[in-house]
N, C-alpha and C positions, 0 to 999 in steps of 0.2 A: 504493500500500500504506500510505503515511502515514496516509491519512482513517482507513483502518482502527482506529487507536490510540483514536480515538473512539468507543466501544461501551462495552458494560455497563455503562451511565449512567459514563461515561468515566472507567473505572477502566482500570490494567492488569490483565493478567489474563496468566497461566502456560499455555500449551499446550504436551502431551505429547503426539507423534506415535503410534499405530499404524500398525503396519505389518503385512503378512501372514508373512512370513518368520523373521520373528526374535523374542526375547524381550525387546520391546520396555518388561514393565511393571514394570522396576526401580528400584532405590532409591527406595520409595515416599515414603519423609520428606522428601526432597529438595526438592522443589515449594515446601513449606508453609517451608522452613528461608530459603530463597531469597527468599519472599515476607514473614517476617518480617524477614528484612534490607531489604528495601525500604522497608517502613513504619518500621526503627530508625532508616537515616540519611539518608532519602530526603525528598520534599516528595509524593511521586508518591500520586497516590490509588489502592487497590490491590484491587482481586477476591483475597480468602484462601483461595480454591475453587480446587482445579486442575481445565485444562480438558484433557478428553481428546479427540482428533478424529482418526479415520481420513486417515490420508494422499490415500487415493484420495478425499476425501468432497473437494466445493467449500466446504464451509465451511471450508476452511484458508486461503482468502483473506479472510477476514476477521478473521485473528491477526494480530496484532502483533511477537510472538516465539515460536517453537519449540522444543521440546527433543526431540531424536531418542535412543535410547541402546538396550543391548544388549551381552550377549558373544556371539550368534549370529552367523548367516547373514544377510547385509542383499544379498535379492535383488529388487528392486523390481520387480512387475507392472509391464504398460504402462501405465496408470492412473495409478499411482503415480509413479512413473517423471515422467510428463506432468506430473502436479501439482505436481512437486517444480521440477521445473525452472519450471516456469510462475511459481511462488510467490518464489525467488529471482529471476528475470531482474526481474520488475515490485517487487522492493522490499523483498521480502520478509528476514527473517534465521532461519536455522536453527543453533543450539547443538548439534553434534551431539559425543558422549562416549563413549568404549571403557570399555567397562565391565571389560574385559580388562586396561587397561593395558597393551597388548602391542602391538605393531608388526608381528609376526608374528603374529596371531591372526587366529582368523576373521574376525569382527567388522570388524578392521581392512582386510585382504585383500580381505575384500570390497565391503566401503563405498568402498573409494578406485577399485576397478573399477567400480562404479556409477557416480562417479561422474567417472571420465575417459571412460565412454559417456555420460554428460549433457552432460557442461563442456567434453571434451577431456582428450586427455595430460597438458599443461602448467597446466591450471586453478586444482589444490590444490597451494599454494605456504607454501612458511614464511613466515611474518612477523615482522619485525624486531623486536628489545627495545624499539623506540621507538617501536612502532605505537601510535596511538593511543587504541588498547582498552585501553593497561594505565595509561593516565591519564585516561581519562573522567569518573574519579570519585575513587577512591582512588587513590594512586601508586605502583608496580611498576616500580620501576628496574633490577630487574631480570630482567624480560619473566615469564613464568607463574609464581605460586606454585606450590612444590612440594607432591605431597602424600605423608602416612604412608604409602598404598599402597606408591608407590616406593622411599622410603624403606626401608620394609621388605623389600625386595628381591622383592616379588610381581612376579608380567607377567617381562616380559622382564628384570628385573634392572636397568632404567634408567633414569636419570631422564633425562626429556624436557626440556631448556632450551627451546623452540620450543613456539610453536601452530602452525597451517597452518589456511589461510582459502581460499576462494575469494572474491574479489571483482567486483563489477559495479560499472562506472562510477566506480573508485576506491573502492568501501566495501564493506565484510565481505556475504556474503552467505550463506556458511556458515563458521560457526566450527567445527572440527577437531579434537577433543583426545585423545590418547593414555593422560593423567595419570592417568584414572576420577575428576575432581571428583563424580560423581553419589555412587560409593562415600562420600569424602569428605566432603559433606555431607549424609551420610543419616542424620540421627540429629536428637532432638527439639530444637530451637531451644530449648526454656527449658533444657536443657544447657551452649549456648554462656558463660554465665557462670562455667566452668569454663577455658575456654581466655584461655592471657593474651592473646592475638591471634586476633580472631576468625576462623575461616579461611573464612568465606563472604563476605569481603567484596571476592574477584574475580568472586563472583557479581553484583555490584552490577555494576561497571563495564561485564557484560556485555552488563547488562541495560538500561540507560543508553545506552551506545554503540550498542543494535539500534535506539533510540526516536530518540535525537539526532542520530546521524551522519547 
């Protein structure tokens, strides 16, 4: 999956999954916001196009990194299903996000059934403050920024200290998040000079840690 990185005259480039089941085409700024963070503190050459690719399509092995998200029903065809697992086992990394912020939500409920029928029971595991995603780039000493969603007491009313990863071979293979960063950083990037702390910049790490680990 590594060669992969090498494509569109070897830029990175942002893939958003579809999928059949769910409302998969949210926080539409998000892509572009993420992508401009990469070109602020990064060296990385970047595709400013978000790429969209059907889960079930084969052209998902030839991404680099994914972004899965939704507050529906996440019930994957066998197709899908196949491709998913196929795409993580061989290297691949999936960003996947509750758009719910909920723990008890659909979205959530369902996605982690999917995929304890891919991975197993014991697959989707927390990870520790001192995993190395939250220092690939920028430093998080204290494991996931929070976000305003939670904050404001949407979702379940709670803030998530924890991501949950699946891993292959010792490294992320799908990243897990409860927080709704998609919400979060959905909004126009020439904005961000409003915030005294920019809050996309766990998006870097994530995005770094999917190329480098």
């Amino acid at each position: 999956m590594k060669d992969s990185i090498i494509n569109r005259d070897n830029a990175f480039f942002f893939t958003r999954l579809s999928y059949e089941s769910g409302d998969w085409e949210v926080d539409q700024r998000m892509p572009s916001n993420v992508l401009n963070s990469l070109v602020e503190y990064t060296t990385l050459k970047v595709d400013t196009q978000e790429n969209i690719v059907s889960l079930s399509d084969q052209d998902i092995f030839n991404c680099p990194f994914c972004y899965l998200s939704g507050h529906k029903l996440v019930e994957f065809t066998a197709e899908e299903g196949d491709n998913f697992k196929r795409y993580v086992d061989n290297g691949g990394f999936v960003f996947v996000d509750d758009c719910n912020h909920d723990i008890d939500g659909l979205f959530a409920k369902s996605f982690e059934i999917q995929m304890e029928r891919l991975f197993g029971k014991e697959a989707l595991k927390k990870i520790p403050k001192e995993h190395q995603i939250y220092k690939s780039f920028f430093e998080f000493e204290d494991g996931p920024p929070t976000t305003s969603q939670e904050l404001n007491g949407w979702g379940d009313d709670i803030v998530h200290d924890y991501l949950k990863a699946i891993e292959v071979n010792g490294r992320i293979g799908v990243l897990y998040s409860n927080k709704d960063y998609g919400c979060e950083w959905d909004y126009d990037f020439r904005n961000k000079r409003w915030y005294k702390i920019d809050n996309t910049r766990f998006s870097v790490n994530i995005v770094m840690y999917a190329l480098t680990s």
